[in-house]
C-alpha positions as CSV (number, residue, x, y, z in Angstrom):
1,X,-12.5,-14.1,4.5
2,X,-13.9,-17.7,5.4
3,X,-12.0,-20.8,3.3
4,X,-15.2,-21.9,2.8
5,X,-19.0,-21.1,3.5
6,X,-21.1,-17.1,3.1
7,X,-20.4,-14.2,5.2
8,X,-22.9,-13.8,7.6
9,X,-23.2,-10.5,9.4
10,X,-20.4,-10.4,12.2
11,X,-20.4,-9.8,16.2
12,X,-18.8,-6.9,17.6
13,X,-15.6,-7.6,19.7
14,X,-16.1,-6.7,23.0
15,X,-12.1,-5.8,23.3
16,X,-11.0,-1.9,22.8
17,X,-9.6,-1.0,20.4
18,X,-6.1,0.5,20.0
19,X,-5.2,2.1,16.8
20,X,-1.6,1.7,15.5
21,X,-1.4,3.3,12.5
22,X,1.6,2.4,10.8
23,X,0.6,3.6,7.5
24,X,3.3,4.4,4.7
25,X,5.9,3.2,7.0
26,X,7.5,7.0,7.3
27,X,9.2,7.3,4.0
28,X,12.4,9.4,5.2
29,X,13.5,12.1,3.1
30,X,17.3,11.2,2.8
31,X,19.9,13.8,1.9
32,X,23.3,13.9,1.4
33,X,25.9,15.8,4.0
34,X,27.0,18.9,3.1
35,X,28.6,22.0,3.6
36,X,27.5,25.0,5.9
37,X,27.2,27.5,3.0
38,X,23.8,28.2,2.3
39,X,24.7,27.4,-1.5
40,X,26.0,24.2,-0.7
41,X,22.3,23.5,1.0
42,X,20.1,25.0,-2.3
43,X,22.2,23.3,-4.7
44,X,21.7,19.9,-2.2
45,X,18.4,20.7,-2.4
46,X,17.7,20.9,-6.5
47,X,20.5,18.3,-7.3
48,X,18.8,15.4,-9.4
49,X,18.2,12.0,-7.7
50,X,19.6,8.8,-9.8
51,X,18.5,5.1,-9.6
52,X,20.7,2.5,-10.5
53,X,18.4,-0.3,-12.0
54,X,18.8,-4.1,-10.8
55,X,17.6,-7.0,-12.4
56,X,13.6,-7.8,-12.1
57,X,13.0,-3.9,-12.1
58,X,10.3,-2.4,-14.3
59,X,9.3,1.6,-14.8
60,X,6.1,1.1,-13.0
61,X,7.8,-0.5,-10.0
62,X,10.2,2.6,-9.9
63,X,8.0,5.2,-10.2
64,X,6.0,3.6,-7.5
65,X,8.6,3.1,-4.9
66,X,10.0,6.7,-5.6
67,X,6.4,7.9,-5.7
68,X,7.2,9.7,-8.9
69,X,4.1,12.2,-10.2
70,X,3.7,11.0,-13.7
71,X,4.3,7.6,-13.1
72,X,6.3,5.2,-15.0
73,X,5.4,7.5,-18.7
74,X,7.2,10.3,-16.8
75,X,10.3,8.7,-15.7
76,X,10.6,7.3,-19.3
77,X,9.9,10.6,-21.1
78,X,12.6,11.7,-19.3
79,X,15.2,9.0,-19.6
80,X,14.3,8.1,-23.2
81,X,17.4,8.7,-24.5
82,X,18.9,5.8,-21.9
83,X,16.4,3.3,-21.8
84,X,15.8,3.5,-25.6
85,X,12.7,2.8,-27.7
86,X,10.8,0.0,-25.5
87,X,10.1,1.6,-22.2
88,X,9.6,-2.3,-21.0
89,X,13.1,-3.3,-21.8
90,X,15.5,-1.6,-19.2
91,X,19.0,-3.2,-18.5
92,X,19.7,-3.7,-15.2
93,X,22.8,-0.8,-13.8
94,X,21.4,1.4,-16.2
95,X,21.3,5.2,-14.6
96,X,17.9,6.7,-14.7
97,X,17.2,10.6,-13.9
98,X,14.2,10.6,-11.1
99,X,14.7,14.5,-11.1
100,X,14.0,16.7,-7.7
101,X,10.4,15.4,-7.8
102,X,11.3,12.2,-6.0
103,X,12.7,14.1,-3.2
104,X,9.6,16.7,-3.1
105,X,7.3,13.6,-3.4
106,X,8.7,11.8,-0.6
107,X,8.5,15.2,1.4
108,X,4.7,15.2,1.1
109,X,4.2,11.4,1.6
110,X,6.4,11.8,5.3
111,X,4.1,14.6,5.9
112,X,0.4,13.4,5.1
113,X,-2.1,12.3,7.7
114,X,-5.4,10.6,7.6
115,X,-8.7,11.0,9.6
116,X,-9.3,8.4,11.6
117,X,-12.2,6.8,10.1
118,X,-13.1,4.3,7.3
119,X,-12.7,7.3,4.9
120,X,-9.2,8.1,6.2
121,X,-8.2,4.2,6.7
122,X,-9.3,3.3,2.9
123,X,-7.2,6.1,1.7
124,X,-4.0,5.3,3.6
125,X,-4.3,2.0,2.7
126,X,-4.5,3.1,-1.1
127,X,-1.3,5.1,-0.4
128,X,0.6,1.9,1.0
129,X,-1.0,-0.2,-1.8
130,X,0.5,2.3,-4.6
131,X,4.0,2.0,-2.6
132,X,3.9,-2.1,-3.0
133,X,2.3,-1.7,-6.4
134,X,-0.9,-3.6,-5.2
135,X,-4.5,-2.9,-7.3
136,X,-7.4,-1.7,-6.1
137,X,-9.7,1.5,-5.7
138,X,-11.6,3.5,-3.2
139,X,-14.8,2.2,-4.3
140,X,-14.0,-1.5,-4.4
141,X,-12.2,-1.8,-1.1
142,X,-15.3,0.2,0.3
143,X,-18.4,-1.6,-1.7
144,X,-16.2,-4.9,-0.5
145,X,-15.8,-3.3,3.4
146,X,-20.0,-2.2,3.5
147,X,-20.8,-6.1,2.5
148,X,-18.1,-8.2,5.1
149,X,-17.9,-5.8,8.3
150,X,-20.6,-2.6,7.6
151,X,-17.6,-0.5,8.4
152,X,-17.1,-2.1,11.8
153,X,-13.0,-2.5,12.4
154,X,-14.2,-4.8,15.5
155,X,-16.4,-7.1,13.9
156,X,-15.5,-11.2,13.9
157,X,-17.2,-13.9,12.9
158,X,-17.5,-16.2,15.7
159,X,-20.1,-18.8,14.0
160,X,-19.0,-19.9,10.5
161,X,-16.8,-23.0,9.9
162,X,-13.6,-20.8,9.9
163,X,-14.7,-19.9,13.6
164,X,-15.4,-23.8,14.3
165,X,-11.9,-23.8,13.4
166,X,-10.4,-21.2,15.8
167,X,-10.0,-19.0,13.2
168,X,-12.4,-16.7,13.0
169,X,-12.7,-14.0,10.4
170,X,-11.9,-10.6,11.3
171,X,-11.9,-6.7,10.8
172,X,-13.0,-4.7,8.2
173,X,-12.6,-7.1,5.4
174,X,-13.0,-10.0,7.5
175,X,-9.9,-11.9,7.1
176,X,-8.7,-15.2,9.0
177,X,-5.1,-15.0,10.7
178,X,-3.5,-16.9,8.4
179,X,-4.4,-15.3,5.8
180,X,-3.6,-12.0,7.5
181,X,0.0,-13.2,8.2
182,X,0.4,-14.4,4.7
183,X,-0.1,-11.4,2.7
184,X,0.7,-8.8,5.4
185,X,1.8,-5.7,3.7
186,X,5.5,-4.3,5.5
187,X,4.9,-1.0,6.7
188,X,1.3,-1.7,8.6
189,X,0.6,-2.8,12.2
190,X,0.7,-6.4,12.5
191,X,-2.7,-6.2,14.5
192,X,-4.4,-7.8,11.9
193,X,-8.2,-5.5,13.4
194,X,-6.4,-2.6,13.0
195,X,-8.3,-1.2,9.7
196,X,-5.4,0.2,7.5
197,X,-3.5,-3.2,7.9
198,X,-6.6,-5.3,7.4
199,X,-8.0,-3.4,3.9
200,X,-3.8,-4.0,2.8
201,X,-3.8,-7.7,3.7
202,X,-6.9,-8.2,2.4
203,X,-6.3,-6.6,-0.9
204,X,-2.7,-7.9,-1.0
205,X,-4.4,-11.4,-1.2
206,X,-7.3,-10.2,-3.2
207,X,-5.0,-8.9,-6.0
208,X,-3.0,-12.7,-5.6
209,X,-5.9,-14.6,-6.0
210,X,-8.4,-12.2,-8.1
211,X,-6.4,-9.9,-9.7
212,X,-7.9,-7.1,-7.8
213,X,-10.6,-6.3,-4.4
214,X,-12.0,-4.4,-7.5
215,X,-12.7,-7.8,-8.9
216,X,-14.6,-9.3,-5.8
217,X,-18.1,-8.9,-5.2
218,X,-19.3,-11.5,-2.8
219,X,-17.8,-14.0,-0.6
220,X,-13.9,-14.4,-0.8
């Protein structure tokens, strides 16, 4: 991601790479104490999970962070009768219902695992792009990744101004440090060539600056 001048097609870092997947940052499953009876536990287990709403909060955000199935039309189908008729007007320490599928949701999230290849690293990155409510999809990140790095997490460019600069473009969407610090997503590896961190950063600052890495289809 050079400040100025065309891609051209990057070296290979000689260095090894080591992985460090941080992906979704290991959304916990948090639930509350209680008692040894085995109907205390079931009822624990079914009871419905409640957000209190603060100020700047919207639907979409909400059913992101909670990774809610049905997204932001669900959780207002089901507090209708709270939020009222404008699902885009909600009043912050209002009580809204996320129901048990919250807790299920965040089960499967803990759970999931990715292949480690550019198949794999696109889709975590998707998953921890949904969490922070960043745009983007599988074929933009990868039509963007095939043009900047042919699916190489190593590659740099070592000749372009940004290089001349000492601060050469790098990994899978080929972004500069500074950039990479900038827009690093919370939750990734702060090794700005390891891939699931580098597609984030990248389409953190795509979505910024573009609207979305759906949106960019040459040099950026």
């Amino acid at each position: 991601m050079p400040a100025q001048g065309k891609h051209r097609q990057p070296k290979q870092n000689p260095i090894t790479r080591r992985l460090a997947l941080a992906g979704t940052g290991g959304l916990a499953l948090a639930l509350p104490l209680v008692g040894a009876t085995s109907a205390g536990a079931a009822e624990s287990a079914t009871a419905p999970t409640t957000y209190a709403v603060v100020a700047g909060d919207t639907l979409s955000q909400i059913a992101a962070q909670h990774s809610l199935t049905g997204g932001w039309e669900q959780l207002y189908a089901a507090n209708r009768t709270t939020i009222g008729e404008n699902p885009a007007t909600i009043r912050p320490g209002l009580k809204l219902n996320l129901g048990t599928a919250a807790k299920k949701a965040a089960a499967t999230i803990a759970a999931k695992t990715y292949p480690n290849n550019l198949d794999g690293w696109i889709r975590e990155s998707l998953d921890v792009m949904a969490k922070h409510g960043i745009p983007g999809t599988y074929n933009g990140i990868h039509r963007n990744i095939m043009r900047e790095s042919s699916g190489n997490p190593l590659a740099i460019n070592n000749w372009d101004s940004n290089a001349a600069a000492g601060i050469p473009s790098k990994g899978l969407l080929q972004v500069i440090d500074p950039t990479f610090r900038a827009h690093h997503v919370p939750g990734t590896s702060l090794d700005s060539y390891d891939p699931v961190a580098n597609i984030t950063a990248a389409c953190n600052y795509a979505a910024k600056r573009y609207g979305s890495i759906d949106n960019v289809n040459g040099p950026y």
